[in-house]
C-alpha positions, 0 to 999 in steps of 0.5 A, spaced: 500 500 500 506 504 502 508 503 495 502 505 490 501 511 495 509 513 493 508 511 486 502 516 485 505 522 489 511 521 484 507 520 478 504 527 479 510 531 482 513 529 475 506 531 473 506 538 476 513 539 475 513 538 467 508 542 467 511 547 471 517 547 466 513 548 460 509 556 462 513 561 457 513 567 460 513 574 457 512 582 458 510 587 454 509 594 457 503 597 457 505 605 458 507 604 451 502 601 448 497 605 451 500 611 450 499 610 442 493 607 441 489 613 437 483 612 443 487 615 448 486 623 443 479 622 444 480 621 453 485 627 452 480 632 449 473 628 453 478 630 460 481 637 458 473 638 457 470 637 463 476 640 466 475 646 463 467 645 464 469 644 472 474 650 472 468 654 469 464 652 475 470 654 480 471 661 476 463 663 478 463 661 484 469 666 486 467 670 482 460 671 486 464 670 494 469 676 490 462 681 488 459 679 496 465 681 499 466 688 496 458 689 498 460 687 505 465 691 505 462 697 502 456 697 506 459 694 513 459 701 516 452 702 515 450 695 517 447 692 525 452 688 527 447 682 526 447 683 519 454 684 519 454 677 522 450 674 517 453 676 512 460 674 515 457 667 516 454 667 508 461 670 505 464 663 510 459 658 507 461 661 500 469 660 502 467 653 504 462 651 499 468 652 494 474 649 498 469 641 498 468 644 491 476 644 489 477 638 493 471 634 490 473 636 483 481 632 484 476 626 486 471 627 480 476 629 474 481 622 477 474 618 476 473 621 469 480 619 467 478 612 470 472 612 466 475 614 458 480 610 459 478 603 462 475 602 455 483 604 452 486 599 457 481 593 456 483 593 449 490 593 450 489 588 455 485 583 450 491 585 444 496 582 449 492 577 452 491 574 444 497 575 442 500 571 448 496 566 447 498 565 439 505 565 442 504 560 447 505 564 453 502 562 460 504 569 463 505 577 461 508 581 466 507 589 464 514 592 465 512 599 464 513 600 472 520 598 471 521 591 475 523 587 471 531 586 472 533 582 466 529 579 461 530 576 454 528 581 449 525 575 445 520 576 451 517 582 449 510 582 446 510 589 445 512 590 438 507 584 437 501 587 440 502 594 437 501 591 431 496 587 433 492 593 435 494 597 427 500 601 431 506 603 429 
């Protein structure tokens, strides 16, 4: 029984390790790819857009806490001091109100940006994901940040996938 126990644990670590051996691994690095795709003029135009848009709404509300302020100003003399309370709480709400829009607007270009550029990014990803499996590779590692060391420059699957997507 000992022996049939460790001739199919033998039979299947020799199974595992010829599998092992035979995963080709390559890379390709994504910035690259990506940042030639034509899509990517499109995301750049829709985003400079909606910030333009963003940075409108921003230069309106400054605009109106600047015109509040300068009547606050010209008329504190003649005003109560609870109208001039009121009015100091109104130009703070303002002055608040565009400090959480400034913040929001960071948030709400980076979501944009995500947004445009998913569909960019999953076409690249099937690009690579069908050229390494025409070229037999079990694994791509994306190289765009730097971390491989060394790497055979047959592994790179860069050149293929750009001419897969039609760039140059």
């Amino acid at each position: 029984m000992k022996k049939i126990v460790v001739l199919i644990a033998a039979v299947l670590m020799a199974g595992f390790s010829t599998r092992t051996l035979a995963q080709k691994i390559g890379y390709v690095n994504m910035q690259d790819i990506v940042g030639h795709m034509p899509e990517l003029a499109n995301v750049d135009s829709s985003l400079k857009k909606f910030q333009t848009e963003l940075g409108g709404q921003n230069q309106a509300m400054q605009k109106e806490l600047q015109t509040k302020y300068e009547a606050y100003v010209k008329d504190s003399s003649t005003m109560s001091d609870v109208i001039k309370e009121a009015r100091q709480g109104e130009l703070r709400d303002l002055q608040n109100r565009m400090m959480e829009f400034q913040q929001g607007a960071q948030d709400r270009i980076q979501d944009r940006q995500n947004t445009l550029l998913k569909p960019v990014i999953d076409k690249a990803q099937n690009a690579v994901q069908e050229v390494a499996k025409a070229k037999g590779y079990t694994y791509v590692i994306d190289n765009s940040s730097n971390i491989l060391i060394a790497s055979p420059s047959g592994d790179d699957l860069t050149t293929q996938v750009k001419t897969k997507l039609g760039l140059k």
